[in-house]
N, C-alpha and C positions, 0 to 999 in steps of 0.2 A: 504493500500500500504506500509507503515511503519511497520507492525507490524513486519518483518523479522531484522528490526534494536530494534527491543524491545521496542518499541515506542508502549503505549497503543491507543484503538480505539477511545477513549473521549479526547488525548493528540492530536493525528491525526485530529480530528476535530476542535479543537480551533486554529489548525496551518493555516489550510484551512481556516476558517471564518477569519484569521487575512491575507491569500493573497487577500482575495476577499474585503477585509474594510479595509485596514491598517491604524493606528493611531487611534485604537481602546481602550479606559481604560478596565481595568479588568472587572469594574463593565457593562460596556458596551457589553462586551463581553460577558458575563453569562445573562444580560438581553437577547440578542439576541440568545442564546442558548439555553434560558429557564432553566437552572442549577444552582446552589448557588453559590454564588459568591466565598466562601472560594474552593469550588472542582473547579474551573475556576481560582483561586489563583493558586493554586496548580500543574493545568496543562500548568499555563505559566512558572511557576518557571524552570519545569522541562523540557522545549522546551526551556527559555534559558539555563539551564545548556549544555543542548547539542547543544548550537549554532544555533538554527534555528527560535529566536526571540530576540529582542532587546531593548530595551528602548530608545523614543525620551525626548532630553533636555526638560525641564520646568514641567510644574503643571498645569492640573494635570496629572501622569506617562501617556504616551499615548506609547504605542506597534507599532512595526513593524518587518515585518519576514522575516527572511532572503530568499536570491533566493534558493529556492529546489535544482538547479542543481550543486550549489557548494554547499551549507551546506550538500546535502545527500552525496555528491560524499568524502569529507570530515568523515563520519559518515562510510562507508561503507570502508573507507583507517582502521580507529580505530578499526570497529571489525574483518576486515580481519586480522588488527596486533594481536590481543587479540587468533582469532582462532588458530592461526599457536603458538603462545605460549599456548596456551591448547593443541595443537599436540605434539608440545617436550615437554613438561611436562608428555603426554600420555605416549609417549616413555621411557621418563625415568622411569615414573612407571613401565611399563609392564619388564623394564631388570629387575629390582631387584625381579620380580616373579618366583620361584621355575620354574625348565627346566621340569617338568612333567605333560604333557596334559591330558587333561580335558577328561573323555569318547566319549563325543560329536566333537573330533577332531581327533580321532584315526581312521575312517572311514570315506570315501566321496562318493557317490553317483552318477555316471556321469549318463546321458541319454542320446543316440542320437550316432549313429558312426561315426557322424562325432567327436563328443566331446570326443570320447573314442580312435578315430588314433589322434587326438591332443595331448590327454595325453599321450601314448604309443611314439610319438615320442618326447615329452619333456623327459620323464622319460628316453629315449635312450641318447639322446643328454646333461640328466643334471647329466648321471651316470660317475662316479669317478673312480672307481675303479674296480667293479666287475658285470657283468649282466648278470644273471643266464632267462633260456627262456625258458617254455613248447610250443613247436611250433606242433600247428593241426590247420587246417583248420575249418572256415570261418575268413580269415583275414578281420583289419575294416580299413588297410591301403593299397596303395596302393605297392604291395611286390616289383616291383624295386626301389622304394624308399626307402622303409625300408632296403633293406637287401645295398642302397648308405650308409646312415645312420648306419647300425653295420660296414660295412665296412673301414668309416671314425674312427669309433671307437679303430676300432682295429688296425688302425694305428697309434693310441696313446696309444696303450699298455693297451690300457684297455680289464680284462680279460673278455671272453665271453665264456660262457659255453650253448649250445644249445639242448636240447632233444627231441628230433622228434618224431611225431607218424608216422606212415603208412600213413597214407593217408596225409600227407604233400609232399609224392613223388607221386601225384597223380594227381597233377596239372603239364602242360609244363614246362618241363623247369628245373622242381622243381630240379631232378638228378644236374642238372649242375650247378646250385647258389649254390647247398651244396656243390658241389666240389669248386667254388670259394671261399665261404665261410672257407672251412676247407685250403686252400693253405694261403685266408690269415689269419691266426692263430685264427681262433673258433674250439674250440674241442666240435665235435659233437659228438653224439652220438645215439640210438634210442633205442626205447621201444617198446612193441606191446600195450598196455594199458598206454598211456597219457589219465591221467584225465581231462583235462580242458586244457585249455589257461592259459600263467601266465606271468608274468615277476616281475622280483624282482632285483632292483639298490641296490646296495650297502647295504645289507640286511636292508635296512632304511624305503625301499616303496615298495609296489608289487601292480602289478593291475592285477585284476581277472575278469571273468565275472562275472554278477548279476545272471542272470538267463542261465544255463546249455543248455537248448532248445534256446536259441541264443545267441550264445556266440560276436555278436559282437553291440548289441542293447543297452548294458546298462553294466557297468560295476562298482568292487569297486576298491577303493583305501583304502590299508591301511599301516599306519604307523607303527610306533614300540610298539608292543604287543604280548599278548601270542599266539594270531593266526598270526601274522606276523613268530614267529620263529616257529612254527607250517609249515607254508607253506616252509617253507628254511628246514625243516628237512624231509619234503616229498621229496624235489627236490632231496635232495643228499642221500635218501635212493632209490629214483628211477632211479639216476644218476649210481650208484655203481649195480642196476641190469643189467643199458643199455650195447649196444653191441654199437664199435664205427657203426659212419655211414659208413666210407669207409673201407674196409680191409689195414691194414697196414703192409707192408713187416719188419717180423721180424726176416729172418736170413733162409736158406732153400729154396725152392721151393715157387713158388709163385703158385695163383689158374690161370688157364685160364680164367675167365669171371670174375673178381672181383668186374664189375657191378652188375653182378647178382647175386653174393655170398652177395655183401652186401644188396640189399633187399629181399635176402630169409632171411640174419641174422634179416632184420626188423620188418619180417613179411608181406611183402605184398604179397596182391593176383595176382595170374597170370595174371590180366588183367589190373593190374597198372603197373608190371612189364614191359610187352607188350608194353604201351604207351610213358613208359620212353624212351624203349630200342630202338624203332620205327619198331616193330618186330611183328608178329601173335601170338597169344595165343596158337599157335601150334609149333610154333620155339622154344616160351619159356618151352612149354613142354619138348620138344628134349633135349634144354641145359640142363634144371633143371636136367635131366635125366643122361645125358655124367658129368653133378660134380658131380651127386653122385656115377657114377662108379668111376668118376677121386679120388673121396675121399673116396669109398670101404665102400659108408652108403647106408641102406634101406632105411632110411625115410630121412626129412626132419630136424629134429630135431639134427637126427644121426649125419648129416651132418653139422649143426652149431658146435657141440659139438667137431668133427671131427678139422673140421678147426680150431676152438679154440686152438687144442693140437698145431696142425700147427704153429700157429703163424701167420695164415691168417687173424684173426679178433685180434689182438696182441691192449691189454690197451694201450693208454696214458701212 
């Protein structure tokens, strides 16, 4: 029961033999113990050193042990004081250690989605300054929350830069958080080829999925290293190919359906389209058709290219 105060098993047992007999002599005590008298010496010395046996007056020395529940409660004050000074002493060793981590800290391992929308919304909530986002579906949070959460964000000026795939407008709704989202100051943008899930705070931490075939099951975490600025040099070389998400009036004519201008510039299929727009796969036909007369293009492509000169899909 003692051994967690460092009291050994043979000290522990002479203490007992002396609640159960007290005014016991040493040599009395090692008789009854069956042990030699000097290791029975030895283990009263050091139950009183620690208070929990005493000497009675006269001759010859007869023993008695203190009550357990104030000599231990005693005992357990001394090394709770001793622990807490081995804690700031810890502390102060670990400041004076070089600020460069160990390989073994430079990556973390989450499991479980629930433990991977905990860290995505810490890393939202504990970013400073800049929060760069590859946004495609399977989310592992719940997305009115998340997009409360950037929203809080960016009303603290922190910058948020957002890159959508296609099929992120493919979920309810989706069209219209990105419009809120971009009114209050995220500059969005989209790609047809988002590689993964990402998010990266303050180029300091990114979290990614583990495994590609479920991107919301397991995920890593990494700190500052050469795949950390690795993945920050993907973002803004995929960021600089994106098209914004919404068309921006930049002087000129504006397009008629600028809903639909912006997810043809995203890439999506006619039948996400459709679902955004609350319209038939046949309406969407018709439009797609009436902008590319309206913009004097054959294809599809023509017609991004087209609007670009426009000033319809006009950078940041």
């Amino acid at each position: 029961m003692l051994e967690p105060l460092g009291i050994t098993e043979f000290v522990e047992v002479v203490y007992r033999a002396l609640l159960a007999t007290p005014g016991l002599t040493t040599a009395e005590l090692a008789n009854q113990l069956g042990r030699s008298e000097r290791a029975t010496r030895r283990a009263v010395a050091e139950l009183e050193e620690l208070g929990l046996a005493s000497r009675l007056p006269g001759r010859p020395v007869r023993l008695t042990p203190a009550r357990p529940d104030t000599a231990i409660d005693l005992l357990v004050a001394r090394r709770r004081t001793e622990l807490d000074t081995l804690q700031h002493n810890a502390r102060a060793l670990a400041a004076q250690m070089t600020p460069h981590r160990q390989p073994d800290e430079l990556l973390e391992i989450l499991v479980g989605q629930q433990a991977v929308a905990a860290r995505f919304t810490q890393l939202v909530l504990g970013c400073e300054r800049e929060l760069l986002v590859f946004d495609r579906p399977p989310y592992a949070t719940d997305v009115p929350a998340a997009e409360g959460d950037l929203t809080a964000r960016l009303q603290e000026r922190i910058e948020v830069r957002g890159l959508y795939a296609p099929e992120s407008l493919e979920y309810p709704g989706a069209l219209e958080a990105a419009r809120r989202a971009v009114e209050s100051g995220e500059q969005s943008r989209m790609h047809p080829r988002v590689p993964m899930k990402l998010a990266i705070a303050d180029r300091q931490v990114a979290l990614l999925p583990l495994v590609l075939e479920d991107m919301v099951a397991s995920a890593l975490v990494i700190r500052p290293c050469a795949l950390l600025d690795a993945l920050v040099a993907l973002f803004e070389l995929l960021w600089e190919q994106g098209s914004p998400l919404l068309p921006e009036q930049s002087g000129g004519a504006t397009p008629s359906d600028p809903g639909l201008l912006a997810m043809l510039a995203a890439g999506a299929k006619d039948e996400s389209i459709a679902r955004q727009l609350g319209v038939s796969s046949r309406t969407v036909t018709r439009r797609v058709g009436e902008l590319l007369d309206e913009l004097g293009a054959r294809t599809r492509f023509q017609a991004g290219v087209l609007a670009q000169r426009r000033g319809w899909l006009a950078s940041e």
